[in-house]
PASEBA-1860 file (N, C-alpha, C; in nm, 3 decimals):
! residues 122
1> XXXXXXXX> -4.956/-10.859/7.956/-4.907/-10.826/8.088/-5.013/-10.862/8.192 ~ -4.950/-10.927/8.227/-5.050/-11.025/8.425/-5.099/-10.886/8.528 ~ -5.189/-10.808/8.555/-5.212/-10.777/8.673/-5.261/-10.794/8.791 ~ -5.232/-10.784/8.912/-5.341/-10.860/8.991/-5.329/-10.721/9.108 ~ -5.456/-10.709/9.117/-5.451/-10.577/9.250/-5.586/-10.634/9.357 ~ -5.513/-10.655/9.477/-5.554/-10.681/9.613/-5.628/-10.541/9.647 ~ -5.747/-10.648/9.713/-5.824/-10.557/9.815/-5.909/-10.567/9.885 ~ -5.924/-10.489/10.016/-6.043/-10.548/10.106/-5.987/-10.583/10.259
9> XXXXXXXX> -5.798/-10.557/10.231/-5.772/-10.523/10.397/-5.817/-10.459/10.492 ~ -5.764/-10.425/10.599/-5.811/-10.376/10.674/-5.794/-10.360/10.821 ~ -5.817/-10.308/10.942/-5.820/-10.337/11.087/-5.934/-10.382/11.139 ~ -5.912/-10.496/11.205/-6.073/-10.588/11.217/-6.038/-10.670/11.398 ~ -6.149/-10.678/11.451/-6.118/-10.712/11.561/-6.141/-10.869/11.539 ~ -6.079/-10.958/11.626/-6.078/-11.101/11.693/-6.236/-11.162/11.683 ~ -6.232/-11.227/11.583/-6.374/-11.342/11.544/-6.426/-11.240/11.395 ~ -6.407/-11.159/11.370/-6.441/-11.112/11.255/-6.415/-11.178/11.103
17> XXXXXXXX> -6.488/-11.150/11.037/-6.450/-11.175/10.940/-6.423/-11.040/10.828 ~ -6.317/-11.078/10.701/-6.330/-11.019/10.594/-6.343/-11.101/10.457 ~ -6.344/-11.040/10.370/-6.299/-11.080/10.253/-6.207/-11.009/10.132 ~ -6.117/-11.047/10.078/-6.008/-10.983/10.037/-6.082/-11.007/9.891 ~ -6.025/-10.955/9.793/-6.090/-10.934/9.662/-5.911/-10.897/9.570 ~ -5.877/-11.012/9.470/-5.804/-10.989/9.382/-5.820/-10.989/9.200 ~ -5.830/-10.878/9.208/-5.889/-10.854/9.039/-5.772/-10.837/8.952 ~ -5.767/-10.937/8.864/-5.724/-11.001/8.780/-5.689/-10.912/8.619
25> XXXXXXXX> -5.590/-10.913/8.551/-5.623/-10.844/8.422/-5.509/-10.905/8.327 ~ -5.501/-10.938/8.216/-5.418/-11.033/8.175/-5.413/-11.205/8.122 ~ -5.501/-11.242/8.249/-5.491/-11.355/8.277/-5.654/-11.425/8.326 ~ -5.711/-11.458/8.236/-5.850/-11.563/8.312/-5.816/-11.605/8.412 ~ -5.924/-11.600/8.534/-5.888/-11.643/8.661/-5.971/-11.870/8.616 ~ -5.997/-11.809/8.481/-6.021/-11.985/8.488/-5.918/-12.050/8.420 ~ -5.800/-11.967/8.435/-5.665/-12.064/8.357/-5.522/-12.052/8.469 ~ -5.526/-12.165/8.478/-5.417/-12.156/8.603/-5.405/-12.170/8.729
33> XXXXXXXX> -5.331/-12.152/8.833/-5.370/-12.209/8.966/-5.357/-12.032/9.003 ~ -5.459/-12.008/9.101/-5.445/-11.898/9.199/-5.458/-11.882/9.309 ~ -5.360/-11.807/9.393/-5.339/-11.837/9.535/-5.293/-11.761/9.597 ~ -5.327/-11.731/9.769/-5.306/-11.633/9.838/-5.215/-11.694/9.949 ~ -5.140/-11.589/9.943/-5.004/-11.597/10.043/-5.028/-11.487/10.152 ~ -4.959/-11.525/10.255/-4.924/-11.408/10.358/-4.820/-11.386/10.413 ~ -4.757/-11.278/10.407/-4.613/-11.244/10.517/-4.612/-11.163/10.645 ~ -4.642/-11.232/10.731/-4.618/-11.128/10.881/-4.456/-11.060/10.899
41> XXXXXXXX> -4.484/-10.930/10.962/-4.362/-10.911/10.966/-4.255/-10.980/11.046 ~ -4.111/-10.990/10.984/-4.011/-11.090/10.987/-4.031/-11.213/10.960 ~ -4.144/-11.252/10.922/-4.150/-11.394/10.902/-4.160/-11.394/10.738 ~ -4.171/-11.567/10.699/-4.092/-11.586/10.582/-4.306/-11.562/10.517 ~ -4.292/-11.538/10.386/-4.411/-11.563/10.274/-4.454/-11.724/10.324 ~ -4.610/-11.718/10.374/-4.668/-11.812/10.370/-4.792/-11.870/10.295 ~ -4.788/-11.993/10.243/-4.926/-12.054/10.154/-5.046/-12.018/10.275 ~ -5.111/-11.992/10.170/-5.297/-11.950/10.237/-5.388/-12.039/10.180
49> XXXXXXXX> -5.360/-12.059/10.038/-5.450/-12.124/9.948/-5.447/-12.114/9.808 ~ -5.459/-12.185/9.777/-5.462/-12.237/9.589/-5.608/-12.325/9.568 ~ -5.605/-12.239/9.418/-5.725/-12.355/9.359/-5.732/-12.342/9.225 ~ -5.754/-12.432/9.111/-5.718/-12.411/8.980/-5.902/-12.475/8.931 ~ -5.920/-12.378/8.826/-6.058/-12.399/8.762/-6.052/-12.503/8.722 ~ -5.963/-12.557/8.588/-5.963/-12.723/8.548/-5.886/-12.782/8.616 ~ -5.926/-12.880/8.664/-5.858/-13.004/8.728/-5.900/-12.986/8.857 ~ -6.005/-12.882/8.915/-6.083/-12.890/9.052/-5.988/-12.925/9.167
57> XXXXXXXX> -5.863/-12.858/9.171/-5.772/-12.854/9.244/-5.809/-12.767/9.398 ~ -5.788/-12.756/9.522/-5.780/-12.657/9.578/-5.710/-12.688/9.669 ~ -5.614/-12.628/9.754/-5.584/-12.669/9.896/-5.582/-12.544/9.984 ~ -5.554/-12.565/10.138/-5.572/-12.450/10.206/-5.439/-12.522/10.310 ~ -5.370/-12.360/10.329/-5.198/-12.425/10.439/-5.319/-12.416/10.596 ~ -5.199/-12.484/10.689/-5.284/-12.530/10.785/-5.356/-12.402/10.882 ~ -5.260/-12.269/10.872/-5.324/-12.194/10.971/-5.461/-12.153/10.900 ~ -5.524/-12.116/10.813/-5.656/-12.105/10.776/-5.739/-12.215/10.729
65> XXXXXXXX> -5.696/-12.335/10.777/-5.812/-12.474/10.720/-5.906/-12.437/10.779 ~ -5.993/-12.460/10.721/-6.167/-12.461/10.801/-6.224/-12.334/10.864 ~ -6.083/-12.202/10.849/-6.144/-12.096/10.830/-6.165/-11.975/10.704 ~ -6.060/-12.053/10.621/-6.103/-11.954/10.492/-6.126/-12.021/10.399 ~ -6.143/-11.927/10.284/-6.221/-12.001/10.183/-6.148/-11.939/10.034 ~ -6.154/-12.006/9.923/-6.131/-11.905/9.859/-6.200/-11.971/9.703 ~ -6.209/-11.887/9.646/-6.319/-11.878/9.525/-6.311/-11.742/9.374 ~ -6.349/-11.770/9.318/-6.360/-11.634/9.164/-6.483/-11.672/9.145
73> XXXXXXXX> -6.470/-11.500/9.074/-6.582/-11.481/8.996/-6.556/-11.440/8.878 ~ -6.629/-11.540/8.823/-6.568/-11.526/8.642/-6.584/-11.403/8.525 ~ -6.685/-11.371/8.559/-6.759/-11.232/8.526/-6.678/-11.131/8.558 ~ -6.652/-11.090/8.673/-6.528/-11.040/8.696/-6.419/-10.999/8.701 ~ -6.381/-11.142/8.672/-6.192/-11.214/8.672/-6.141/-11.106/8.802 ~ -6.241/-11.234/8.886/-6.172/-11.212/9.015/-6.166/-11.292/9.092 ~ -6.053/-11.346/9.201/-6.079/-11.422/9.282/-6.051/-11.329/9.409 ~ -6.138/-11.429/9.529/-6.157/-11.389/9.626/-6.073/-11.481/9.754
81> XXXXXXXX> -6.074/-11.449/9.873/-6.071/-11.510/9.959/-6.127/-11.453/10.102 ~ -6.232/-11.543/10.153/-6.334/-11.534/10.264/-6.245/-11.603/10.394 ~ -6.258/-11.537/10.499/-6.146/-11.504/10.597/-6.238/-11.517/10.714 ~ -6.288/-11.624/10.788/-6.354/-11.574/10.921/-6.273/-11.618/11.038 ~ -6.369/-11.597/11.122/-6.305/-11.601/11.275/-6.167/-11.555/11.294 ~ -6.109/-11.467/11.238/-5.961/-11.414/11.233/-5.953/-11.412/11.397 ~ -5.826/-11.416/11.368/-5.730/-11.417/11.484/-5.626/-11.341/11.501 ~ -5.579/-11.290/11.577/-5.441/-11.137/11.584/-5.359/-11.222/11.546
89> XXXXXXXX> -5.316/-11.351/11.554/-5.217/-11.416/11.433/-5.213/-11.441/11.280 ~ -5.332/-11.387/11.247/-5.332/-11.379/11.104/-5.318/-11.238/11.054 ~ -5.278/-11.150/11.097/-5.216/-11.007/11.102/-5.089/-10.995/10.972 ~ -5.077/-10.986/10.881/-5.037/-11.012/10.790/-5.068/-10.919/10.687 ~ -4.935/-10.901/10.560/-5.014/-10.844/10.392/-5.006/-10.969/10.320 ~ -5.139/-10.981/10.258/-5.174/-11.085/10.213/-5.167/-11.066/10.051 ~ -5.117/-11.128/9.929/-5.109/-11.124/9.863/-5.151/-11.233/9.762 ~ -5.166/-11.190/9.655/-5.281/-11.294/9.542/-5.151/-11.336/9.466
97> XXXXXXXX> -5.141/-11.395/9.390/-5.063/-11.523/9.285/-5.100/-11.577/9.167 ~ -5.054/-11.590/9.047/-5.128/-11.693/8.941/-4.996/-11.746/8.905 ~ -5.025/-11.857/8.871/-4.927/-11.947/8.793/-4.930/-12.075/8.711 ~ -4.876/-12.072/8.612/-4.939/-12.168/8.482/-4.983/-12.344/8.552 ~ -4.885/-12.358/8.627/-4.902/-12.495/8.642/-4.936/-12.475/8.817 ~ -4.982/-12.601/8.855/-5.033/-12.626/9.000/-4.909/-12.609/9.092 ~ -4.941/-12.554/9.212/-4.794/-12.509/9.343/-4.886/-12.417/9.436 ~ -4.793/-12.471/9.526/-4.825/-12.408/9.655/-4.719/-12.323/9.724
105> XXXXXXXX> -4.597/-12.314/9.633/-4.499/-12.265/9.729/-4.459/-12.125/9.609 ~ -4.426/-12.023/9.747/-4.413/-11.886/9.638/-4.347/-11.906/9.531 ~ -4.230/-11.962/9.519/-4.161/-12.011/9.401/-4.188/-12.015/9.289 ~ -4.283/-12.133/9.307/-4.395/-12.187/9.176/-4.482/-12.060/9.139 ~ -4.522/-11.981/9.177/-4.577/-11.879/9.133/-4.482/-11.727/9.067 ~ -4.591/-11.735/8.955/-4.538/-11.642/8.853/-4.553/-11.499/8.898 ~ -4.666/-11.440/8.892/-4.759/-11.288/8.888/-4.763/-11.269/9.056 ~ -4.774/-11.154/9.076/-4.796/-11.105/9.222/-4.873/-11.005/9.216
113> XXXXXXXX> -4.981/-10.962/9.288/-5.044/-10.856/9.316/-4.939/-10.787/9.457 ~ -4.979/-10.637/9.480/-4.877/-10.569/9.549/-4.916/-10.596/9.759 ~ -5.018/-10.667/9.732/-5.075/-10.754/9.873/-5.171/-10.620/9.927 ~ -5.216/-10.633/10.062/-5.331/-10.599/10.151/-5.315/-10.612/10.300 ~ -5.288/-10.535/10.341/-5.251/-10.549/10.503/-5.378/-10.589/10.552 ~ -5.354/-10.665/10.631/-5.489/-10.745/10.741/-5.412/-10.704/10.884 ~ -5.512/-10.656/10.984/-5.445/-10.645/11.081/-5.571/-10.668/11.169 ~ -5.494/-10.790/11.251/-5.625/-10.853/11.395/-5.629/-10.826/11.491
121> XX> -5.745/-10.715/11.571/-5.652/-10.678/11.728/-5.742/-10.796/11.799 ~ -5.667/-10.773/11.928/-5.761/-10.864/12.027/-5.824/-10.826/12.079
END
């Protein structure tokens, strides 16, 4: 059985940063693609980022390019994702993902952690 439990939300002001923390149980975070989504309210589940240990895969969707990051720690079996300069549009519950083969779209993903509210004031 896959678990994944989010954490490290929070209320954070405009240019801040966090980092979200999804710990893993089930599943090596070095097998598979893992990836963080976000859903603002009424809006649809959006890609944040994927990255798979073999095959040195990663991508990032466009609203967090060049501001987040995302990464595991193996020791752990955890992956992370590093979040700066937030913005009150990234106000969102953000949720972690694993899935056997490479994807970016919720679909393709198997496992869900229960997500992490992020909330950006201005």
């Amino acid at each position: 059985q896959v678990q994944l439990v989010e954490s490290g939300g929070g209320l954070v002001q405009a240019g801040d940063s966090l980092r979200l923390s999804c710990a893993a149980s089930g599943r090596a975070v070095t097998s598979g693609t893992w990836g963080w989504f976000r859903q603002a309210n009424g809006k649809e589940r959006e890609f944040v980022a994927a990255d798979t240990w073999t095959g040195g895969r990663t991508a990032y969707g466009g609203s967090g390019k060049g501001r987040f990051a995302i990464s595991r720690d193996i020791v752990k079996n955890t992956v992370y994702l590093q979040m700066n300069s937030l913005k009150p549009e990234d106000t969102a519950v953000y949720y972690c993902a694993t899935s056997a083969a490479w994807g970016i779209r919720p679909t393709e993903f198997t496992y869900w952690g229960q997500g992490t509210q992020v909330t950006v004031s201005s």
